[in-house]
C-alpha positions in Angstrom: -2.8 6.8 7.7 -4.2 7.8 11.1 -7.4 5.7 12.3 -10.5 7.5 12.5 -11.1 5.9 16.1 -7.7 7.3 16.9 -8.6 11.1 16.0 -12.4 10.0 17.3 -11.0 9.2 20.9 -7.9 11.4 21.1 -9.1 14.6 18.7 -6.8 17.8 21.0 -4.0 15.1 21.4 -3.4 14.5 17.7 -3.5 18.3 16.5 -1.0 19.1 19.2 0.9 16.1 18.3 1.4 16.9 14.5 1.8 20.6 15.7 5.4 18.9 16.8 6.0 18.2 12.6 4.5 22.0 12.1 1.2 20.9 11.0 -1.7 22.5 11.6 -4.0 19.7 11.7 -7.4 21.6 12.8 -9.2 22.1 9.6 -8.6 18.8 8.6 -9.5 16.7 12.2 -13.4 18.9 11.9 -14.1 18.1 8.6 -12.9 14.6 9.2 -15.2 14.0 12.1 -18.0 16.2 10.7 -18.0 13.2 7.9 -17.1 10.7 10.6 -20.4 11.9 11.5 -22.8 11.5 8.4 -21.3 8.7 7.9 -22.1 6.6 10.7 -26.0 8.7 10.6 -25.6 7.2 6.7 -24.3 4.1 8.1 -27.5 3.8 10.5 -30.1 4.6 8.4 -28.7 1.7 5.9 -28.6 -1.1 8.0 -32.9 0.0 9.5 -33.5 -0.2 5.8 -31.9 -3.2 4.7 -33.4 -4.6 8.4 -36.5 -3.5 6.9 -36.0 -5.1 3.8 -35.5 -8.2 4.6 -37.7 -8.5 7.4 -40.4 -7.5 4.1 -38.8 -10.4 2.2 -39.8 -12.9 4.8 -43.6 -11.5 5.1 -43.5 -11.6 1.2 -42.3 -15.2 1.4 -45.2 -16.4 4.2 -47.8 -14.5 2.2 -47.2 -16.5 -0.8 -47.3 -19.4 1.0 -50.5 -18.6 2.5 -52.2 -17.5 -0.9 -52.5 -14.4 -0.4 -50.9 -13.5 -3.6 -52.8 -9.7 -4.0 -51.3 -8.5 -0.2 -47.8 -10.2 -1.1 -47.6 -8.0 -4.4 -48.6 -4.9 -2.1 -45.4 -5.6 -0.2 -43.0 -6.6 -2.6 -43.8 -2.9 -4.5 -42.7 -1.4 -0.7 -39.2 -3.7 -1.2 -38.9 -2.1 -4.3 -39.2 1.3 -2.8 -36.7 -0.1 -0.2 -34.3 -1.1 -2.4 -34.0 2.0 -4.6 -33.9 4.0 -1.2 -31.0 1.7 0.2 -29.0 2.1 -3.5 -29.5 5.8 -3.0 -27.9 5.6 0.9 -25.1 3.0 -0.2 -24.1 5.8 -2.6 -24.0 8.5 -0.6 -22.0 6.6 2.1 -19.4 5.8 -0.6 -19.2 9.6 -1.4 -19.2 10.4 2.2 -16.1 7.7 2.8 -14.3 8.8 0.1 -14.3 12.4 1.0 -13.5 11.2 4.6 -10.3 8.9 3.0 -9.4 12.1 0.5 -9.0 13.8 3.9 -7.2 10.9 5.8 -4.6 10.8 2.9 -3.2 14.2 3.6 -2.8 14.3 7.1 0.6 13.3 7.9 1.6 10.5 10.9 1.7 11.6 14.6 5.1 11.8 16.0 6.2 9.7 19.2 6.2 11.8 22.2 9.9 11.5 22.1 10.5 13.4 19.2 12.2 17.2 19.9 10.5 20.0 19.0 12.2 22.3 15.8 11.2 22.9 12.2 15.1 22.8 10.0 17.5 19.9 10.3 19.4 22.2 12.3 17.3 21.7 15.8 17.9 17.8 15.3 19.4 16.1 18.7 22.8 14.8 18.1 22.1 11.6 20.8 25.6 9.9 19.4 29.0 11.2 18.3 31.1 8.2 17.4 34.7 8.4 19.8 36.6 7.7 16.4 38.9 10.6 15.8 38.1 12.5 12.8 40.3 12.2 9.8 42.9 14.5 9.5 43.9 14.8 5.9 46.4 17.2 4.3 45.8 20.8 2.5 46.2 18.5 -0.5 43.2 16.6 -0.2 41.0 15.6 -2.8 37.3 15.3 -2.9 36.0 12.1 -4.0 34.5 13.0 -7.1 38.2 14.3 -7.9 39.7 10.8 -6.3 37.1 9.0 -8.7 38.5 10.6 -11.3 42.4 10.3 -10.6 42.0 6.3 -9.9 39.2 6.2 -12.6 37.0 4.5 -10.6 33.6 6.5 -11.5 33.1 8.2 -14.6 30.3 11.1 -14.2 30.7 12.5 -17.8 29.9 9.1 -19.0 27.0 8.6 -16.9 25.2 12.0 -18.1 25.6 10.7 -21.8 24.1 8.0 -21.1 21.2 8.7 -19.6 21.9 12.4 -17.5 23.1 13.9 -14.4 23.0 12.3 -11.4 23.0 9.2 -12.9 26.8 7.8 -12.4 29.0 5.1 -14.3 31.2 2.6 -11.8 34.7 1.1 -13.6 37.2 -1.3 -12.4 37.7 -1.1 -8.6 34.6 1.4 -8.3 32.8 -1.0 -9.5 33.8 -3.9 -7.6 34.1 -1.8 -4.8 30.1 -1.3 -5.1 29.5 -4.8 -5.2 32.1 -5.4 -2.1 29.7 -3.5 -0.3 26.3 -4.3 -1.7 27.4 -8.2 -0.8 29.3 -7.1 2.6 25.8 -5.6 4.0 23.6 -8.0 2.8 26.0 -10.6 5.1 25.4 -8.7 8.0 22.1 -8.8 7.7 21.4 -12.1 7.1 23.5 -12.9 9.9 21.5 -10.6 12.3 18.4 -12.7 11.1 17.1 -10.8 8.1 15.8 -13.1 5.4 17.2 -11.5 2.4 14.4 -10.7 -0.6 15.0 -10.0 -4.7 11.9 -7.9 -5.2 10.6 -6.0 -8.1 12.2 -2.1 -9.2 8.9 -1.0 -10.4 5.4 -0.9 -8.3 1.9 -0.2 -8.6 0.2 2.7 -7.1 -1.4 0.8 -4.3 2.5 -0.2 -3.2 3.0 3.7 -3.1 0.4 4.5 -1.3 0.3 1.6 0.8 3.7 2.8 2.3 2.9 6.6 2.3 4.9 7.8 -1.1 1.6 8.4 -2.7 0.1 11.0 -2.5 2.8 12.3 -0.8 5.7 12.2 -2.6 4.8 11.4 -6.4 6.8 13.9 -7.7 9.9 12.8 -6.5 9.2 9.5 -7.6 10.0 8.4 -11.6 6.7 7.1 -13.3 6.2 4.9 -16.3 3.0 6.2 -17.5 2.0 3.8 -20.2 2.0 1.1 -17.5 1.4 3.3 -14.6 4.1 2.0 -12.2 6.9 4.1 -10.2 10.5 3.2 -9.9 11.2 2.8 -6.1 12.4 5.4 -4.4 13.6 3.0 -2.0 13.2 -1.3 -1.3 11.1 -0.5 1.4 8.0 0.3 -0.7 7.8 -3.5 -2.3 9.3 -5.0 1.0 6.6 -3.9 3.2 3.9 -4.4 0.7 5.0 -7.9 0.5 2.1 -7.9 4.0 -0.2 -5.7 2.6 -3.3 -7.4 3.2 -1.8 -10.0 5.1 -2.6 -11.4 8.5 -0.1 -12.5 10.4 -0.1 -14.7 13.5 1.6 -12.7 16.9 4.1 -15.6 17.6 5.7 -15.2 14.1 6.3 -11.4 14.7 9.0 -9.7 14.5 9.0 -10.3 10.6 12.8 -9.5 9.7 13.3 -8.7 5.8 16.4 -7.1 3.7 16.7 -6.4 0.4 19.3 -4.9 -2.2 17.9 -2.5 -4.8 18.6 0.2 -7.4 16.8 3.4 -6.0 15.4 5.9 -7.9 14.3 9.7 -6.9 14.2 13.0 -8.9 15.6 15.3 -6.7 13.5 17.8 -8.4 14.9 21.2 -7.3 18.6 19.4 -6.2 21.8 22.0 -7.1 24.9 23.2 -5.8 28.3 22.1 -3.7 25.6 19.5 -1.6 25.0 17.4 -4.6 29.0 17.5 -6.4 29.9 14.0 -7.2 27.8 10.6 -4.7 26.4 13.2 -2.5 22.8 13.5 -4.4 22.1 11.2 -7.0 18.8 10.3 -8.9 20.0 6.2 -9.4 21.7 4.7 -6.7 22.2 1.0 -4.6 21.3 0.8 -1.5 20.6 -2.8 0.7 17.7 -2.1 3.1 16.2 -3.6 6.4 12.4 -3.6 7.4 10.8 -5.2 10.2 6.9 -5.9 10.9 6.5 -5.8 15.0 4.3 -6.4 17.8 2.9 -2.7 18.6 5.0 -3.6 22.7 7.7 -4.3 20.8 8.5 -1.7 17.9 10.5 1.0 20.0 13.1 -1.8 21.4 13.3 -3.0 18.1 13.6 0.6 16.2 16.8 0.7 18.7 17.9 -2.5 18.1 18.2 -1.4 14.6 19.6 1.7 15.1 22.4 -0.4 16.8 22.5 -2.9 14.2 23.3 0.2 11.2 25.9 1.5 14.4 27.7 -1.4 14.5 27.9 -1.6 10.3 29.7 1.9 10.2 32.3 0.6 13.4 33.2 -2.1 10.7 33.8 0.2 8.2 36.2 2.0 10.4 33.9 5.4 9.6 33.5 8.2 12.0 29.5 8.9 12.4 26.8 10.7 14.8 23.3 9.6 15.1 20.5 12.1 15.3 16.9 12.5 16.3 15.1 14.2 13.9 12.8 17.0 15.4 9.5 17.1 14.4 10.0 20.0 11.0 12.4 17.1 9.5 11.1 14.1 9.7 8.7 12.4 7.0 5.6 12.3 6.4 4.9 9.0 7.5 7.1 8.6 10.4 6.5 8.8 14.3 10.3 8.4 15.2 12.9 8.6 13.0 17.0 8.1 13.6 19.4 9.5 10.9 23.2 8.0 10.6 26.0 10.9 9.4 29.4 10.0 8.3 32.1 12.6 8.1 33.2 13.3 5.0 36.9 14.0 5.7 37.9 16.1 2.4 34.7 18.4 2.1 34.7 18.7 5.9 30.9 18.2 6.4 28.3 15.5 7.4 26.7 13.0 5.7 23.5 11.3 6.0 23.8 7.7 4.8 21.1 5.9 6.8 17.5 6.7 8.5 15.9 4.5 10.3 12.2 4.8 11.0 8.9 3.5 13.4 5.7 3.7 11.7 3.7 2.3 14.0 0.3 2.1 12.6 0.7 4.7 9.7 1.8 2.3 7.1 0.1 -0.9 8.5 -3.7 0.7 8.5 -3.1 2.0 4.6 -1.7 -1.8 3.7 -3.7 -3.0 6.1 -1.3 -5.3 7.9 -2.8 -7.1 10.3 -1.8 -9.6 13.1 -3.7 -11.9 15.2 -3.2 -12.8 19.6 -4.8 -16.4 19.8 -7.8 -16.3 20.3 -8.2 -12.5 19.7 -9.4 -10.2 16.6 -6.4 -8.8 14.4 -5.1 -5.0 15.2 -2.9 -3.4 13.1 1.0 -4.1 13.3 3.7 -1.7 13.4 6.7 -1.2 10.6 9.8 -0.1 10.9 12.7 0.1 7.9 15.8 1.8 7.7 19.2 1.9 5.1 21.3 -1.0 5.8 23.2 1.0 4.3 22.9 3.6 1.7 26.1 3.3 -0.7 26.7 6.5 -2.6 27.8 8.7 0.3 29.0 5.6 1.8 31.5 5.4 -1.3 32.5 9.0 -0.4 33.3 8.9 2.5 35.7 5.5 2.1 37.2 6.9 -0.4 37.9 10.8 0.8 39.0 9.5 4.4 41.4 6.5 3.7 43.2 8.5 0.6 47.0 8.5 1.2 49.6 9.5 -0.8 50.0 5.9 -2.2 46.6 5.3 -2.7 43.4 4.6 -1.3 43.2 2.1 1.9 39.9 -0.6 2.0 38.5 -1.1 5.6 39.6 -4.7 6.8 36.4 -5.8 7.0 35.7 -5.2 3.0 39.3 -6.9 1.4 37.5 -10.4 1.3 34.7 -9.0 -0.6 36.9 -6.6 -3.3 40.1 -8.6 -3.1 42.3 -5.9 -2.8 43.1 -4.0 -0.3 44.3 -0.9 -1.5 43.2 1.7 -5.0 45.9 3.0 -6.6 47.7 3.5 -9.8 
């Protein structure tokens, strides 16, 4: 959530700023400040009367002291009136700041100043292309849903019995194949320094809103209404509210987390070829990295990152481009957001299997996340997360672009976690 001192001091900056993500932000920064405004009047008026109040509370007190019990009597009855007049302006300053936060709430994160201009995920900047050669497979080819099927390593049928579509079953080497990876990334993380996390599936609604799915995005999110919780749409929503209302000292920051998870999203809307098979899936594992920086910091760290998920796809021998995302494609609550593509060998198309994101401030002012300099008063840290990695279309891709006509061939870097090193009959 933007800081009203933010659209105070910089008001034409941020509209043309979120102009970049195709928002028209005018409406919303005038009635924002027009409350910014009767609040603080509100605000004012408050603190003379309570002034006044307790300035009467001390006259009250001498009087009585003194004896003069008929004038102290007069000027309790004016605290009265005082008090019922304060009640009345602490009211309306809650109406006026919730209208002001009901506002706040909808208006999405600023982009950096580096993020292209464009409104489809076509205008995206490719800013990597991997120097792997691309996969050349035969005529014969199979998609992996079809490979899945022939090794019998996912069963989709199975899955949509149990529960629906979109909601797959992994057997035999497909399932230790899942956990090869699951385990493989969570190494590398907690080699690079991430302490590794177990945290809850299910949150509250302060957790979603705290990192910007609610309001946002509720319904793509699965919600247990008798207990009012959501399934996470991703580990980064419990993660990162592990410091909401948290202070943290500067010399502890960055904060380096990771955590493996189940996933869950509705996809409300999701048909067609894009989402045959892995490629869109309403339950899926994913292990995922966030970080809580020093505001001087978070850019070299959002690349350090974006390196770190690089050098994760270089081990598993896969073919990717990294993107910027232009302003029309990036979320809600980003400011600069990286997304990693693998090629998919057999459909012949790219896929996104990890974005990494800065927040800045966004998510750290709705947690409030704060960090304190010695000496100084805590400001609000940055965030950053991304997919460490994603597995579904992860899976895919291993498994269209290593198919032979023997079998399937592991990445050298995964036989110690499966213990094989090939799929096939």
């Amino acid at each position: 959530m933007l800081t009203i001192h933010t659209i105070r001091e910089n008001k034409e900056e941020v509209i043309k700023r979120l102009s970049v993500k195709n928002f028209d932000a005018t409406d919303f920064i005038g009635q924002v400040l027009e409350l910014d405004g009767s609040r603080r009047n509100t605000q004012s008026e408050l603190d003379n009367l309570l002034a006044a109040q307790n300035n009467l509370a001390k006259q009250v007190g001498d009087l009585f002291k003194s004896g003069k019990q008929a004038e102290a009597n007069d000027l309790k009855n004016k605290s009265t009136a005082l008090k019922e007049e304060s009640k009345q302006l602490s009211d309306r300053l809650s109406l006026i700041e919730k209208q002001m936060n009901d506002i706040l709430v909808r208006i999405p994160n600023m982009p950096s100043q580096a993020v292209p201009a464009g409104r489809t995920p076509e205008d995206n900047e490719v800013t990597y292309l991997s120097t792997q050669t691309l996969p050349a497979l035969p005529e014969s080819a199979l998609p992996h849903w079809e490979l899945a099927a022939k090794y019998d390593l996912i069963d989709f049928e199975l899955g949509v019995k149990l529960t629906g579509a979109g909601f797959p079953v992994y057997k035999g080497k497909g399932a230790r194949l899942q956990r090869a990876l699951i385990n493989f990334f969570l190494d590398k993380a907690t080699e690079a320094g991430y302490g590794e996390v177990q945290p809850p599936i299910l949150v509250n609604e302060d957790s979603g809103f705290g990192t910007g799915q609610l309001p946002d995005k509720e319904g793509q999110m699965y919600h247990v209404g008798i207990d009012n919780l959501y399934l996470i749409p991703t580990a980064e929503v419990p993660v990162t509210n592990i410091f909401r209302d948290v202070i943290l000292k500067a010399e502890d920051l960055p904060v380096k987390l990771t955590a493996y998870t189940p996933c869950f999203r509705r996809e409300a809307g999701s048909y067609g070829k894009d989402v045959r098979g892995l490629n869109r899936l309403h339950q899926f594992d994913k292990v995922e990295i966030v970080q809580v920086a020093h505001p001087d910091q978070s850019y070299a760290i959002l690349e350090s990152m974006r390196e770190y998920v690089a050098s994760l796809l270089h081990d598993l021998e896969l073919p990717f481009r990294t993107l910027k995302l232009c302003g029309g494609d990036m979320s809600f609550a980003s400011a600069l957001t990286y997304d990693m593509e693998v090629y998919s060998a057999a459909q012949k198309r790219w896929l996104e299997v990890s974005s990494v994101s800065n927040f800045e401030t966004f998510q750290s002012n709705r947690l409030k996340l704060r960090f304190r300099e010695s000496g100084g008063k805590p400001q609000l840290a940055h965030t950053l997360n991304g997919s460490a990695l994603a597995l579904p279309r992860i899976v895919a891709a291993l498994l269209e672009n290593n198919q032979t006509e023997t079998g399937i061939r592991i990445p050298k870097a995964l036989v110690k976690y499966t213990g094989f090193d090939t799929i096939d009959d």
